[in-house]
Chimera marker file (.cmm) of the C-alpha trace (Angstrom):
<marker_set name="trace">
<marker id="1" x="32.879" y="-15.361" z="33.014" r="1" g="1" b="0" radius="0.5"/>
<marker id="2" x="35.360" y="-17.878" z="32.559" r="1" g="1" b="0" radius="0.5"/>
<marker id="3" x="37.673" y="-19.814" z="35.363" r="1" g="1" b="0" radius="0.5"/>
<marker id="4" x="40.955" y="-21.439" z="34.936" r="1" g="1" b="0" radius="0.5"/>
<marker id="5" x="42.642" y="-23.262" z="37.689" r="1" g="1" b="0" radius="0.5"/>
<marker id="6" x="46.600" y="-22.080" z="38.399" r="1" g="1" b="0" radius="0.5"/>
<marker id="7" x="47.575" y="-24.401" z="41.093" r="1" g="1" b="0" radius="0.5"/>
<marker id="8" x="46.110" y="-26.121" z="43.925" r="1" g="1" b="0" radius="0.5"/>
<marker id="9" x="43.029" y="-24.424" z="45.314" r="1" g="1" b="0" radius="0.5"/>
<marker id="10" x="43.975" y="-20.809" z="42.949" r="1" g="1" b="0" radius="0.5"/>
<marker id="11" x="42.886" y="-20.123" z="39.864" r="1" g="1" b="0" radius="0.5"/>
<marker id="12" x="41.841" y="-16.942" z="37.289" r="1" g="1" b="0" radius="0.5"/>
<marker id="13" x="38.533" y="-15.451" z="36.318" r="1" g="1" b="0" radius="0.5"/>
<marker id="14" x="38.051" y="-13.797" z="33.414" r="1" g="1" b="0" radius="0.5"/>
<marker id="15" x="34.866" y="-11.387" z="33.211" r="1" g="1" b="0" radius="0.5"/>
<marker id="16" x="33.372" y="-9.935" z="29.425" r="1" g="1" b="0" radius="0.5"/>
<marker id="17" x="31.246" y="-7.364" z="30.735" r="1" g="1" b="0" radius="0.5"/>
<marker id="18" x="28.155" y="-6.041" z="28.618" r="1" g="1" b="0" radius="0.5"/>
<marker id="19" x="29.906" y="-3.237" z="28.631" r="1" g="1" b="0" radius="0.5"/>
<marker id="20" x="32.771" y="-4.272" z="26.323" r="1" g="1" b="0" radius="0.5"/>
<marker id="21" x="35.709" y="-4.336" z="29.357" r="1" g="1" b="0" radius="0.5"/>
<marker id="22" x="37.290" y="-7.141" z="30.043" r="1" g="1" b="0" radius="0.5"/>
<marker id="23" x="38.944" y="-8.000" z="33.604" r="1" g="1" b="0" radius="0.5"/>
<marker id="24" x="40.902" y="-11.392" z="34.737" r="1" g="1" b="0" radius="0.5"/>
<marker id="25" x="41.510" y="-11.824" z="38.423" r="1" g="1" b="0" radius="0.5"/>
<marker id="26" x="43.708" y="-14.097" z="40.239" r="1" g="1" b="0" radius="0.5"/>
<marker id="27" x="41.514" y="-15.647" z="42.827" r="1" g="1" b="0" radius="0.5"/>
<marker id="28" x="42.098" y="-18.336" z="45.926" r="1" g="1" b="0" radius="0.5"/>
<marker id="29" x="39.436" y="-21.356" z="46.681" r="1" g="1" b="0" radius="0.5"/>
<marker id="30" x="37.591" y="-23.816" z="45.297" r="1" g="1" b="0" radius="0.5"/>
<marker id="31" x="34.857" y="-21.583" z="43.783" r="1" g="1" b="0" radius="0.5"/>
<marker id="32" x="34.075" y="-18.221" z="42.593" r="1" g="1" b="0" radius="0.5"/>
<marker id="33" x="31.756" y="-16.346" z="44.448" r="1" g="1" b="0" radius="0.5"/>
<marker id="34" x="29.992" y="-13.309" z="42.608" r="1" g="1" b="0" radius="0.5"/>
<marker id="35" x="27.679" y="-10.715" z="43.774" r="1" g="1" b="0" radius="0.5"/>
<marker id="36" x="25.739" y="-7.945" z="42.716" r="1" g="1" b="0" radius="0.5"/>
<marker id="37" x="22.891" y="-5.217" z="43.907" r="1" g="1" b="0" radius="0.5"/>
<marker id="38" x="19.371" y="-6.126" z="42.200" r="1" g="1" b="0" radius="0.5"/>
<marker id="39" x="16.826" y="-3.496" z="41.602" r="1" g="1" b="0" radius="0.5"/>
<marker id="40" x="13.444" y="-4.997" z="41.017" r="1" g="1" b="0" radius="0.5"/>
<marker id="41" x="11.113" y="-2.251" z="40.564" r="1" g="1" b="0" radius="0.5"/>
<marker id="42" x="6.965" y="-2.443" z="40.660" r="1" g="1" b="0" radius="0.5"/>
<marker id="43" x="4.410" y="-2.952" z="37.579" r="1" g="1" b="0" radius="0.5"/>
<marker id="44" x="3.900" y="0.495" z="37.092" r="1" g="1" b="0" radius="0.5"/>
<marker id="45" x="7.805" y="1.161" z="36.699" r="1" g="1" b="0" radius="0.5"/>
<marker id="46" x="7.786" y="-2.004" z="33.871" r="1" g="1" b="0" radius="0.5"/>
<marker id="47" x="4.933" y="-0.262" z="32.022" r="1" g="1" b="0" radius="0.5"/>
<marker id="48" x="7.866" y="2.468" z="31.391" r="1" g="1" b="0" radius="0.5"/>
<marker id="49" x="10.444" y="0.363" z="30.626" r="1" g="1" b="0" radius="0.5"/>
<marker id="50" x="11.930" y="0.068" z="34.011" r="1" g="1" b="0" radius="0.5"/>
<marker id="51" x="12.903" y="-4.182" z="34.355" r="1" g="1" b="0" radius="0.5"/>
<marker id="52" x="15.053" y="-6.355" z="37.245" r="1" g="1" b="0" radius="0.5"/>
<marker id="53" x="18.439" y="-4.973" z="36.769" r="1" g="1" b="0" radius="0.5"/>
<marker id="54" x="21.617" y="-5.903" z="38.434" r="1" g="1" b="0" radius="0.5"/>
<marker id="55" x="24.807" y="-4.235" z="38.866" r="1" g="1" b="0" radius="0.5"/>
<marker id="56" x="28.023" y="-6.591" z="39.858" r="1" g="1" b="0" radius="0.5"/>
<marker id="57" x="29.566" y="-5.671" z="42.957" r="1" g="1" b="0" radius="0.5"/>
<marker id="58" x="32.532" y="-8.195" z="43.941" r="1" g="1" b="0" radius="0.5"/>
<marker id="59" x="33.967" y="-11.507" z="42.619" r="1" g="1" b="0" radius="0.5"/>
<marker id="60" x="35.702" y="-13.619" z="45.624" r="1" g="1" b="0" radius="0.5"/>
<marker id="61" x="37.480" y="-17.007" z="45.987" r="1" g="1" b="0" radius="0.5"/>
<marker id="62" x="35.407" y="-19.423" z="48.114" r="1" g="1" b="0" radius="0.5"/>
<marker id="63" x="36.590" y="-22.615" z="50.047" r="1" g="1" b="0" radius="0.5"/>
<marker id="64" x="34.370" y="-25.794" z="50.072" r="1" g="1" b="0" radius="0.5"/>
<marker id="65" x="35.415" y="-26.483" z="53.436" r="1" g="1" b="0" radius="0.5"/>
<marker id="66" x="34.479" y="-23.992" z="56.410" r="1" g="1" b="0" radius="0.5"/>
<marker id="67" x="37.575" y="-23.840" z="58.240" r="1" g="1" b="0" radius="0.5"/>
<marker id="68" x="39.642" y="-23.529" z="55.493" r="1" g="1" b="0" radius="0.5"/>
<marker id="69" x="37.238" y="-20.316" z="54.186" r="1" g="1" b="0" radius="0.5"/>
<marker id="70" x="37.833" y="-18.847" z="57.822" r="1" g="1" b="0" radius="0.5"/>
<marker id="71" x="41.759" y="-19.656" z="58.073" r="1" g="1" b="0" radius="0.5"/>
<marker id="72" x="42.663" y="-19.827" z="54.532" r="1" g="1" b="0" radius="0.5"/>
<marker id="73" x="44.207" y="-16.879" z="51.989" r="1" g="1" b="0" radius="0.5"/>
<marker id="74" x="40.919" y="-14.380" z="51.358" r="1" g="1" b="0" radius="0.5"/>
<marker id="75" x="41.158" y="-12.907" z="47.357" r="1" g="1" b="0" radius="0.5"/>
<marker id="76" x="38.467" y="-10.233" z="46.743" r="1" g="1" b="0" radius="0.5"/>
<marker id="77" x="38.154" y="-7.839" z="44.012" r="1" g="1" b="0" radius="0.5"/>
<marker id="78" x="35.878" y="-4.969" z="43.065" r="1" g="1" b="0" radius="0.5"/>
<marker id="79" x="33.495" y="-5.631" z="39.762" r="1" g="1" b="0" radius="0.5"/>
<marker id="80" x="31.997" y="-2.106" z="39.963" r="1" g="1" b="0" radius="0.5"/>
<marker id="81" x="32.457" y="0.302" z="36.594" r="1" g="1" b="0" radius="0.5"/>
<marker id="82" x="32.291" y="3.759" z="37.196" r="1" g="1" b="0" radius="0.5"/>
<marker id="83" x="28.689" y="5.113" z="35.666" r="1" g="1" b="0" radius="0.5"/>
<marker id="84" x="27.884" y="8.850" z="35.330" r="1" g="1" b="0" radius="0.5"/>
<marker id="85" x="24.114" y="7.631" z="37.043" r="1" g="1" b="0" radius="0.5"/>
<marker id="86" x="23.975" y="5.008" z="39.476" r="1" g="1" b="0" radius="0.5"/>
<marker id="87" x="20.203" y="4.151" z="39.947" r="1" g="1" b="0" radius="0.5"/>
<marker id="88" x="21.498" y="2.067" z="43.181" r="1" g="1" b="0" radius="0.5"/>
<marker id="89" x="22.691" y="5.041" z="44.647" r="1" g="1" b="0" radius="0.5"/>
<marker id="90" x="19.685" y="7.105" z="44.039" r="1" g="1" b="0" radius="0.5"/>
<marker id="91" x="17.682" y="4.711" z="45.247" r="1" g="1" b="0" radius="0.5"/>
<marker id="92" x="19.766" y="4.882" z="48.429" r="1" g="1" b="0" radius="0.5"/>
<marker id="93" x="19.651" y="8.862" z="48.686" r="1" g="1" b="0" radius="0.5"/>
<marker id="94" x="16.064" y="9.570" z="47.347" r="1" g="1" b="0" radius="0.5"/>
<marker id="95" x="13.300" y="8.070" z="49.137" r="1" g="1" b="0" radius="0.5"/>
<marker id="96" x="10.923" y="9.204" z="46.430" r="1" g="1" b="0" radius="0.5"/>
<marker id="97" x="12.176" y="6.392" z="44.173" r="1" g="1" b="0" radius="0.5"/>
<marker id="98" x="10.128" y="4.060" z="47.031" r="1" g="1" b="0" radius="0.5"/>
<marker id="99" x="7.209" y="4.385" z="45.165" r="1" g="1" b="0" radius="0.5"/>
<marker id="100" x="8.047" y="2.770" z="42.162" r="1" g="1" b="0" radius="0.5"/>
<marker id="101" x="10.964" y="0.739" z="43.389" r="1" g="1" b="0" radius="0.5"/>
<marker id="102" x="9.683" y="-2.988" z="44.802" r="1" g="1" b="0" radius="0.5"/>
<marker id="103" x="12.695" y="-4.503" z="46.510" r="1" g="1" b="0" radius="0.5"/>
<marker id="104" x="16.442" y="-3.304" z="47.003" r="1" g="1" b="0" radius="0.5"/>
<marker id="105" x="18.755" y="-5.963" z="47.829" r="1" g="1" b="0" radius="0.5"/>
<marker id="106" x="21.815" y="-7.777" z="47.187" r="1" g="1" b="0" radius="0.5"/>
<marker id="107" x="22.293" y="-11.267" z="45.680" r="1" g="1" b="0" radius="0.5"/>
<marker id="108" x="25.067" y="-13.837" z="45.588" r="1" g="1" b="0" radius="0.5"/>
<marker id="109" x="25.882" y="-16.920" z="43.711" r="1" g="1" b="0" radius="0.5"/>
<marker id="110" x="28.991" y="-19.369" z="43.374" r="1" g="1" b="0" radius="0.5"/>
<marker id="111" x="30.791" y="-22.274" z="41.053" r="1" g="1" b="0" radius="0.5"/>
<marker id="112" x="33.203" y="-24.502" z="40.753" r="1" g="1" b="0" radius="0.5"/>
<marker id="113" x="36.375" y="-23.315" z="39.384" r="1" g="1" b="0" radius="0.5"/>
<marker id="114" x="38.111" y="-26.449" z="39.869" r="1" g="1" b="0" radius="0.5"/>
<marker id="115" x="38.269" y="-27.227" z="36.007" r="1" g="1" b="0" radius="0.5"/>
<marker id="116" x="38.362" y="-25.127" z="33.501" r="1" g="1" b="0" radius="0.5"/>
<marker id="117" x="34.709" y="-23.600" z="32.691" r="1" g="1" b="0" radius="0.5"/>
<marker id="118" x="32.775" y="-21.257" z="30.914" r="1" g="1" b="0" radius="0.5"/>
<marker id="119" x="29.535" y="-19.492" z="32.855" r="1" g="1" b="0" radius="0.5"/>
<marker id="120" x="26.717" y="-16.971" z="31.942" r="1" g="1" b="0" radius="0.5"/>
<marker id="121" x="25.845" y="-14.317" z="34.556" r="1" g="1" b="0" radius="0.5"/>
<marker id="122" x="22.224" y="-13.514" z="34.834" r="1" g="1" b="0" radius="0.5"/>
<marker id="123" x="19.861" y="-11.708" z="37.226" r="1" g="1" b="0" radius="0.5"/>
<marker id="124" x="15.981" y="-13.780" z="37.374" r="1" g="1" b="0" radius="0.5"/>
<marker id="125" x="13.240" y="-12.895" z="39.463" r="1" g="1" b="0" radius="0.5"/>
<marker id="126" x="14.384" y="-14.647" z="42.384" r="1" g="1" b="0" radius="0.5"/>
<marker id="127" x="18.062" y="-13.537" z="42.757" r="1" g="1" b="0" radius="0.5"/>
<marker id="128" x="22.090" y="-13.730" z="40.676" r="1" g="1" b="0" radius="0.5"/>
<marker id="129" x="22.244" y="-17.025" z="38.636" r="1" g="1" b="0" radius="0.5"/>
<marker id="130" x="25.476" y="-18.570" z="37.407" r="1" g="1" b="0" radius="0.5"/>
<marker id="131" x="24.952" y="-21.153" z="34.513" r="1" g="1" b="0" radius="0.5"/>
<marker id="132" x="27.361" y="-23.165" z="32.580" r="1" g="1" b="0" radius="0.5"/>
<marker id="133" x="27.567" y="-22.232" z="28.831" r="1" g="1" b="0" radius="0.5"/>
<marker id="134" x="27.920" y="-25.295" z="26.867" r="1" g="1" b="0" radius="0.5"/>
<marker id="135" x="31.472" y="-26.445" z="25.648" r="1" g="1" b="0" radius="0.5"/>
<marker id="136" x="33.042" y="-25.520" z="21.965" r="1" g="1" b="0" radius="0.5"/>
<link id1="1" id2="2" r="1" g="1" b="0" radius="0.2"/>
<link id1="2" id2="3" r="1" g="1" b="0" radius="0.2"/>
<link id1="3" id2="4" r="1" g="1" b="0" radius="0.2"/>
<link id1="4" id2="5" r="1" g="1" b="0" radius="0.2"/>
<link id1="5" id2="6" r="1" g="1" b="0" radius="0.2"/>
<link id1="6" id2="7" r="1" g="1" b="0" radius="0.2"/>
<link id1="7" id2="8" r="1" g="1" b="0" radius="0.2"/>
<link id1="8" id2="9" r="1" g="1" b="0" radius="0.2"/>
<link id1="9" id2="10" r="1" g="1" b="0" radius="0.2"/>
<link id1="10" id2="11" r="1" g="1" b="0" radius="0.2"/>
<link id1="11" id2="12" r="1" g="1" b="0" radius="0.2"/>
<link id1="12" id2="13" r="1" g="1" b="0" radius="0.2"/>
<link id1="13" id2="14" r="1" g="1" b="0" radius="0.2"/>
<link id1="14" id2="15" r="1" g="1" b="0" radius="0.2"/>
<link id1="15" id2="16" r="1" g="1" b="0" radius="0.2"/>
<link id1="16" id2="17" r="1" g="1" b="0" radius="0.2"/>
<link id1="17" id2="18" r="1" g="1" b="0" radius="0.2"/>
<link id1="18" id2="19" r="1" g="1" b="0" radius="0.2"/>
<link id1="19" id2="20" r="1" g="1" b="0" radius="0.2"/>
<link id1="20" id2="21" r="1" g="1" b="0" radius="0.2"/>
<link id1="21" id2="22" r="1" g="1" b="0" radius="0.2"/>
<link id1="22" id2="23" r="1" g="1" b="0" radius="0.2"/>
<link id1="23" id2="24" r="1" g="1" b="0" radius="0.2"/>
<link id1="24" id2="25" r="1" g="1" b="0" radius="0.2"/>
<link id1="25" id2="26" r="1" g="1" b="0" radius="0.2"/>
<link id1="26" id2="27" r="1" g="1" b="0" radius="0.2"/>
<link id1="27" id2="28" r="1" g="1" b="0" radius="0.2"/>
<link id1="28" id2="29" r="1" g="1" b="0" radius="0.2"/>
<link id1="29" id2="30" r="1" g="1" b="0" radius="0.2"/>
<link id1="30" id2="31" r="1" g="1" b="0" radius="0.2"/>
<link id1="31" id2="32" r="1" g="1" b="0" radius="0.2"/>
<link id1="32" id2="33" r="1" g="1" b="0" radius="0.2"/>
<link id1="33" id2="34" r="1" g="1" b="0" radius="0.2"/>
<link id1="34" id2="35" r="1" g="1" b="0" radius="0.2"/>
<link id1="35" id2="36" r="1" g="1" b="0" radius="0.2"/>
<link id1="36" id2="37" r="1" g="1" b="0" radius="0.2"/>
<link id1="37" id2="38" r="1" g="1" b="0" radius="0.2"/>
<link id1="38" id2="39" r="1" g="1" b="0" radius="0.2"/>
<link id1="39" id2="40" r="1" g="1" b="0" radius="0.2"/>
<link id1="40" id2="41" r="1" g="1" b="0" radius="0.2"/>
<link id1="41" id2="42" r="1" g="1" b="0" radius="0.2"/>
<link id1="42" id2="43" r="1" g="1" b="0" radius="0.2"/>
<link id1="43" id2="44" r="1" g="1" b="0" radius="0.2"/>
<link id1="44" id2="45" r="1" g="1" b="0" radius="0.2"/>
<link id1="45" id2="46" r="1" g="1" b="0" radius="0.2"/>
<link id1="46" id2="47" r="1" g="1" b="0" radius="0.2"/>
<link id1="47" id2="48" r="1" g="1" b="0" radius="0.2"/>
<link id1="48" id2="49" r="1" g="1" b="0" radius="0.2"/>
<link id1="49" id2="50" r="1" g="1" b="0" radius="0.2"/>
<link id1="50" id2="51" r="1" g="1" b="0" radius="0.2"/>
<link id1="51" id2="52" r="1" g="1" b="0" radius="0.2"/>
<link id1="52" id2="53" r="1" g="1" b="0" radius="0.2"/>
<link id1="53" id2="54" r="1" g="1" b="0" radius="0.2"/>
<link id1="54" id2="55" r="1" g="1" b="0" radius="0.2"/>
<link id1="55" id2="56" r="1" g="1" b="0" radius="0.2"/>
<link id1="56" id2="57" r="1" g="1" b="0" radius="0.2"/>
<link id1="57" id2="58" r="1" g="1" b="0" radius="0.2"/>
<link id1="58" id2="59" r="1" g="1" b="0" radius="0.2"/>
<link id1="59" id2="60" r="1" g="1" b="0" radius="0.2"/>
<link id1="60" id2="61" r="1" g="1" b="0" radius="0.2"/>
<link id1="61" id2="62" r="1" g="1" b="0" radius="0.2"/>
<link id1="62" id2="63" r="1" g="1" b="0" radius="0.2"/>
<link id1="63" id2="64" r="1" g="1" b="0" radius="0.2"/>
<link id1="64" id2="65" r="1" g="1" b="0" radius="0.2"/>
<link id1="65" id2="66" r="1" g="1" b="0" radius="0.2"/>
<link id1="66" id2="67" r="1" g="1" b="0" radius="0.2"/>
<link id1="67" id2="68" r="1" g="1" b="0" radius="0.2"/>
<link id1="68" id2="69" r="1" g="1" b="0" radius="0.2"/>
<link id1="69" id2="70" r="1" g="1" b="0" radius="0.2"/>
<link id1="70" id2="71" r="1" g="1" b="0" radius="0.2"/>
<link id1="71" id2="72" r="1" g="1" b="0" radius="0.2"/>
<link id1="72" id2="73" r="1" g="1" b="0" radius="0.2"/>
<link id1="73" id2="74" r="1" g="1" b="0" radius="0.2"/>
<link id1="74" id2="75" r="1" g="1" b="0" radius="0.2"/>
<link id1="75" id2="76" r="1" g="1" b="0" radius="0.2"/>
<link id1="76" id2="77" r="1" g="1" b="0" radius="0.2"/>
<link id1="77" id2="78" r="1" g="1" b="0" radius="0.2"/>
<link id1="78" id2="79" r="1" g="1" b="0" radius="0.2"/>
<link id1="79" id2="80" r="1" g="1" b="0" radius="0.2"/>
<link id1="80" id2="81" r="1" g="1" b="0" radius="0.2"/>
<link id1="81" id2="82" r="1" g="1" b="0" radius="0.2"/>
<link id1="82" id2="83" r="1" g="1" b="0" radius="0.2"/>
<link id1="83" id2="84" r="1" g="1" b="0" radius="0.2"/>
<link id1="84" id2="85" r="1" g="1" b="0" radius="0.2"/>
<link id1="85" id2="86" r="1" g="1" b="0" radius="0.2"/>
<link id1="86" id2="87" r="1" g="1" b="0" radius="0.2"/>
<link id1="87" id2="88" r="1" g="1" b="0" radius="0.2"/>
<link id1="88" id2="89" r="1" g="1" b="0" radius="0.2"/>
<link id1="89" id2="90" r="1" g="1" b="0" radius="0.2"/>
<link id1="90" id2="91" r="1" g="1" b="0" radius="0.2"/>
<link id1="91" id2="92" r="1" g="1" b="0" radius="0.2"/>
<link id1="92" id2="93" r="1" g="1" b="0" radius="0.2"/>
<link id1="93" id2="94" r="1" g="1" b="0" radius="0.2"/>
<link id1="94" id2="95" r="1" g="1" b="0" radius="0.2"/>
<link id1="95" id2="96" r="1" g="1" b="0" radius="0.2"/>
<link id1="96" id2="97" r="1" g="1" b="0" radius="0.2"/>
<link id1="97" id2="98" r="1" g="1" b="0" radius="0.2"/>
<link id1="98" id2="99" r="1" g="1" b="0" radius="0.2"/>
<link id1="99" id2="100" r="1" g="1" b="0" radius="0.2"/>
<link id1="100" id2="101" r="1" g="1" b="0" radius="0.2"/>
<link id1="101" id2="102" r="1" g="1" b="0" radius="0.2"/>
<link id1="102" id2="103" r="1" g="1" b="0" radius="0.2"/>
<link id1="103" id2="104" r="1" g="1" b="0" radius="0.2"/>
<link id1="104" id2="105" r="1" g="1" b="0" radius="0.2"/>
<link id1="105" id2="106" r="1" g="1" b="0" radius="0.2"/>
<link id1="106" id2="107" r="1" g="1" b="0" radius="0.2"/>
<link id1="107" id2="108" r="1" g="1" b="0" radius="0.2"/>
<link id1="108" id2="109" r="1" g="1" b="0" radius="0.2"/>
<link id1="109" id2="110" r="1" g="1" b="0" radius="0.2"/>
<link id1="110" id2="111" r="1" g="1" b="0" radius="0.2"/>
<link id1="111" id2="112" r="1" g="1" b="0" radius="0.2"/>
<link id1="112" id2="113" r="1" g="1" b="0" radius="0.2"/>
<link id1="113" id2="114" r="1" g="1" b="0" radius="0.2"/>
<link id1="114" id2="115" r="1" g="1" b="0" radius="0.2"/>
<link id1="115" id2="116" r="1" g="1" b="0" radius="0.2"/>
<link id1="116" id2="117" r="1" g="1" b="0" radius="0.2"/>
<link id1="117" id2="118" r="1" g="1" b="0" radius="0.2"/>
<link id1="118" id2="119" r="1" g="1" b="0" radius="0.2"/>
<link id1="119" id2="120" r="1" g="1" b="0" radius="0.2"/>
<link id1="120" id2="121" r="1" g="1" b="0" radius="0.2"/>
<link id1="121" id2="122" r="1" g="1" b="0" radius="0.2"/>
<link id1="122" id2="123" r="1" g="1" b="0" radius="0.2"/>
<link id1="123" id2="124" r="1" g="1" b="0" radius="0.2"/>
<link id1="124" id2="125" r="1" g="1" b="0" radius="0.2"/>
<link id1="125" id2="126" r="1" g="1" b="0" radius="0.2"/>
<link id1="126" id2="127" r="1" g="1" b="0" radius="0.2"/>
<link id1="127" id2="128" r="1" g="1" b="0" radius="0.2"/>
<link id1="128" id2="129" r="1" g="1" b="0" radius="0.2"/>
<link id1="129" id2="130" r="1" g="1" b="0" radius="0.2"/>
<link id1="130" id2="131" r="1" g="1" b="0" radius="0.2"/>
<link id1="131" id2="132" r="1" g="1" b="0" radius="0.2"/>
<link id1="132" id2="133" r="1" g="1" b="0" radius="0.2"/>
<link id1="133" id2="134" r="1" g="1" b="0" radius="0.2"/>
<link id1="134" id2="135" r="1" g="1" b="0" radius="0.2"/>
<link id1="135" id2="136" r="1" g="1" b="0" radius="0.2"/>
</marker_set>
């Protein structure tokens, strides 16, 4: 994901998905805001194959300051690709996944996007992580 500032408190991010798409978004705020539902599913799913997975769900401008993120211009766009099986929505329907799914839940994470940056989006053990990629 990359950021780009446009003007006072807007700016752009640009997403390379592992997929190959590509998707810029004009955005309002001081940061970017990203989310995404985590699957983290038990030892005896990992002996399988079955590892943390994430799937991003919404990128969002987000103020610093709290009034102005409860008065100011809200931006909010979908991240969500289309997939012919979403495990997140099995999950959801079939409680016989319980077994071998640990935890269901949804994380969040956020940046500056004051200055032009580059960032790496990652799921870890404990939740989404946004990290700076160094600059070239």
């Amino acid at each position: 994901m990359s950021v780009r500032p446009t003007g006072p408190q807007q700016f752009s991010a640009h997403f390379r998905f592992a997929d190959g798409r590509e998707a810029t978004y004009a955005l309002a705020g001081d940061q970017v805001y990203v989310d995404a539902h985590v699957l983290k599913w038990k030892p005896i799913a990992n002996v399988v194959g079955l590892h943390t997975a994430y799937q991003l769900d919404r990128v969002a401008g987000r103020y610093a300051a709290l009034d102005k993120e409860r008065n100011g211009p809200r931006t909010v766009h979908s991240l969500a690709a289309d997939k012919p099986l979403d495990i997140f929505d099995l999950r959801t329907r079939y409680a016989a996944l319980a077994p071998l799914l640990d935890v269901e839940y949804g994380s969040a994470t956020f940046a500056p996007a004051d200055r032009p940056a580059e960032y790496e989006v990652r799921v870890s053990t404990t939740g989404l992580l946004v990290r700076p990629l160094p600059a070239q």
